[in-house]
N, C-alpha and C positions, 0 to 999 in steps of 0.2 A: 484412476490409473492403475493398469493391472502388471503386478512383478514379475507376473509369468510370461509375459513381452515380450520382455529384455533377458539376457544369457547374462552369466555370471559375472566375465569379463567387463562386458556393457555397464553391469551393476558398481562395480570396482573404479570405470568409471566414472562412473556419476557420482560415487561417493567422493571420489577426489577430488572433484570439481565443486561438489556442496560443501567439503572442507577449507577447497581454498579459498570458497569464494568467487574470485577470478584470475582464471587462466590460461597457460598456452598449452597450442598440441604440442610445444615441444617437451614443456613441464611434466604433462600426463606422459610422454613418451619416456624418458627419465627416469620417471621415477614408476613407472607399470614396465618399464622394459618393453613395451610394445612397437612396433613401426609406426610411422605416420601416415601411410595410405590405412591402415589397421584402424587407427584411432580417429583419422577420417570418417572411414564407414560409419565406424558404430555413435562420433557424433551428431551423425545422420539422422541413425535411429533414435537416438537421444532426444532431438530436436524434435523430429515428428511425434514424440511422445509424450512433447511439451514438458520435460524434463530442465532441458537445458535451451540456452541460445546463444547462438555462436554470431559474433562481429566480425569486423576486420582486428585482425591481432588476439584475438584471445572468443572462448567461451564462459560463462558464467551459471549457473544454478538457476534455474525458472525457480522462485519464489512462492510463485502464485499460480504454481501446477494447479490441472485438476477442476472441476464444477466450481459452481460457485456452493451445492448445496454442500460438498468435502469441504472446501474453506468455508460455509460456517459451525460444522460439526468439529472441525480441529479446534484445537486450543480452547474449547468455550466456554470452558471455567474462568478461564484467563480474560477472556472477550467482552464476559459477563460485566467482572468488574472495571475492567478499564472503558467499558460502556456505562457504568452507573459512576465513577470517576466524571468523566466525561458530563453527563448530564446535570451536575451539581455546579456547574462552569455557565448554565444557560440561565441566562437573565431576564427582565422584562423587555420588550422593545426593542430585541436585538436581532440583526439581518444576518440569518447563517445562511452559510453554505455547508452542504454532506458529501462527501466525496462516496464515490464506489467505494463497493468493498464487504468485506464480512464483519469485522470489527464494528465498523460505521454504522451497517446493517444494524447491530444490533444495538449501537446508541438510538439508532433514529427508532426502533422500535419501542423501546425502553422512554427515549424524551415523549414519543406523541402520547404514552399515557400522563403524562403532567398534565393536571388539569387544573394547578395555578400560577400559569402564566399568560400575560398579556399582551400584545401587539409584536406577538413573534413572528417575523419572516421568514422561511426558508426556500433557498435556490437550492435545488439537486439535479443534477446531469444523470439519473439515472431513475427507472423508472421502480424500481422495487424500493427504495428508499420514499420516494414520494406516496406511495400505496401505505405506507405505516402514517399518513397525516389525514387519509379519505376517513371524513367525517369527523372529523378533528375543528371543530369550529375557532378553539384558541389559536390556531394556526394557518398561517397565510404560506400557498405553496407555490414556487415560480419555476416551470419548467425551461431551460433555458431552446430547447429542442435541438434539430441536428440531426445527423447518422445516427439510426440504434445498431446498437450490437446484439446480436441475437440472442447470443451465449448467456450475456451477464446481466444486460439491459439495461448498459451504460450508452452514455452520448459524449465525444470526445473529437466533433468535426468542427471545419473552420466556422460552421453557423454558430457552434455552442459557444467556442472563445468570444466570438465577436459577441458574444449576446454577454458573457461571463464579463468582459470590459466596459460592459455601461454599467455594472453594479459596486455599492460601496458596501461590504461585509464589515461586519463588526468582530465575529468568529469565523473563520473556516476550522470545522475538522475533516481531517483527513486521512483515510487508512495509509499505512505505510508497509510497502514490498520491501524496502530497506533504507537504514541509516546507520551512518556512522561519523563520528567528528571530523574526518582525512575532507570524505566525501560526499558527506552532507546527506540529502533526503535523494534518493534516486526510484527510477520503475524502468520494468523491461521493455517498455513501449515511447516511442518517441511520440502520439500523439497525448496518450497522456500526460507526458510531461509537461507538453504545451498548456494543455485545458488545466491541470495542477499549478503550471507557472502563472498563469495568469487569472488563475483562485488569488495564489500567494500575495500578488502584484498590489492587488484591488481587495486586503482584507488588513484589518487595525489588527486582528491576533491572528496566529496562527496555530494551531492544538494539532498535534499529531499523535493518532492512537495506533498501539500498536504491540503486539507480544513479545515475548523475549525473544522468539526465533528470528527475528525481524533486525533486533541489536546488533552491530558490529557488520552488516551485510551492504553490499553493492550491486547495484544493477547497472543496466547497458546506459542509462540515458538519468543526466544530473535534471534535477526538477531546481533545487537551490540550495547555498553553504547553510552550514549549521547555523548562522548566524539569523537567518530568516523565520528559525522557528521559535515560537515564544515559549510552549509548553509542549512537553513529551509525556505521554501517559503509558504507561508498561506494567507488566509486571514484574512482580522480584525474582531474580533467577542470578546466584552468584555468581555466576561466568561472566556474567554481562557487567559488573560492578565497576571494572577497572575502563570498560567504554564509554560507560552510561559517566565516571568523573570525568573522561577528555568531552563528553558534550556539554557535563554542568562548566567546565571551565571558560565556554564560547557564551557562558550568559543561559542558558535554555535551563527555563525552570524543569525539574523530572518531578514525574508524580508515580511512585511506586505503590503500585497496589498488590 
């Protein structure tokens, strides 16, 4: 995503919008003193820049801007560990699922160098995840198939859920675009929601990895309440301290690394 894009104003804001989280045109008008055909436009451009995404009632912050190769050069110090966090959770005999993602990405690449583990399964709706288990003999891989998406080379169609519903997971992990205790695990996409809801539905744990930038955020479409998550892996980032207690208090083990 290039900054030279967007005009200054534009920039102003998206920053307001990445601040609030989630908001109205009438909030950014307010408080930027701008008109609403004005702030119109430029959510326009905002959008097509995969910046932001705009609902009925309000716009929100895209999260998950940008390549999949930028998400996983961001944070991945951060990624590193809540990926080797993450792989000390996998056991013998146990049916995961890997969600998309860059986080993910980098557990699934980090786990398929284990090489003492036994009668490990994994389901992945996406196909760069599964490439870190090719030639991996300790490990059984189940593609669920579906729609690919080009971009990321996820699968998130109605084939994938209905194939994601005949499976009993022992683990899912799953990157996360945002959480918070109000409003739980969310993503900017309603089908992913679905193909993540019904991971959730059909899994004995649920482990959500995910960075500090990720804490205290919302997107357009709830996946499920805090209560659904068993463990949350992050990193330490003081800002986050006072959100990361409202979700230890819903039960959600946190694992700070």
């Amino acid at each position: 995503m290039n900054d030279d894009l967007i005009t200054q104003r534009q920039r102003e804001i998206y920053e307001f919008i990445a601040n609030a989280n989630v908001t109205t045109i009438q909030e950014i008008g307010k408080a930027l003193k701008l008109s609403t055909s004005t702030i119109r436009r430029d959510v326009k451009v905002l959008e097509k820049e995969r910046r932001i995404q705009s609902f009925h009632g309000g716009v929100l912050a895209n999260t998950c801007y940008g390549s999949f190769t930028e998400r996983v050069t961001k944070n991945q110090e951060s990624k590193h560990k809540i990926a080797e966090a993450a792989v000390s959770l996998v056991e013998d005999n146990d049916f995961l699922y890997i969600g998309s993602g860059s986080t993910t990405y980098e557990f699934a690449a980090m786990l398929g160098r284990r090489t003492d583990l036994n009668g490990v399964m994994i389901a992945c709706a996406a196909l760069n995840i599964a490439r870190c288990f090719v030639g991996k003999k300790q490990f059984k891989v189940l593609l669920p198939g579906g729609e690919l998406e080009a971009e990321d080379e996820s699968m998130a169609s109605k084939m994938t859920i209905d194939t994601i519903n005949r499976y009993n997971f022992t683990k899912a992990f799953l990157g996360s675009i945002a959480i918070n205790a109000k409003n739980g695990f969310s993503v900017p996409r309603l089908d992913f929601s679905e193909l993540k809801s019904a991971v959730i539905k059909n899994s004995k744990e649920v482990i959500l990895l995910c960075d500090h930038t990720k804490v205290g955020k919302v997107s357009a479409y709830k996946v499920c309440s805090i209560e659904r998550i068993h463990t949350l892996i992050t990193d330490f980032y003081a800002e986050n301290e006072t959100e990361l207690q409202k979700i230890t208090d819903y039960h959600v083990k946190v694992l700070r690394v």
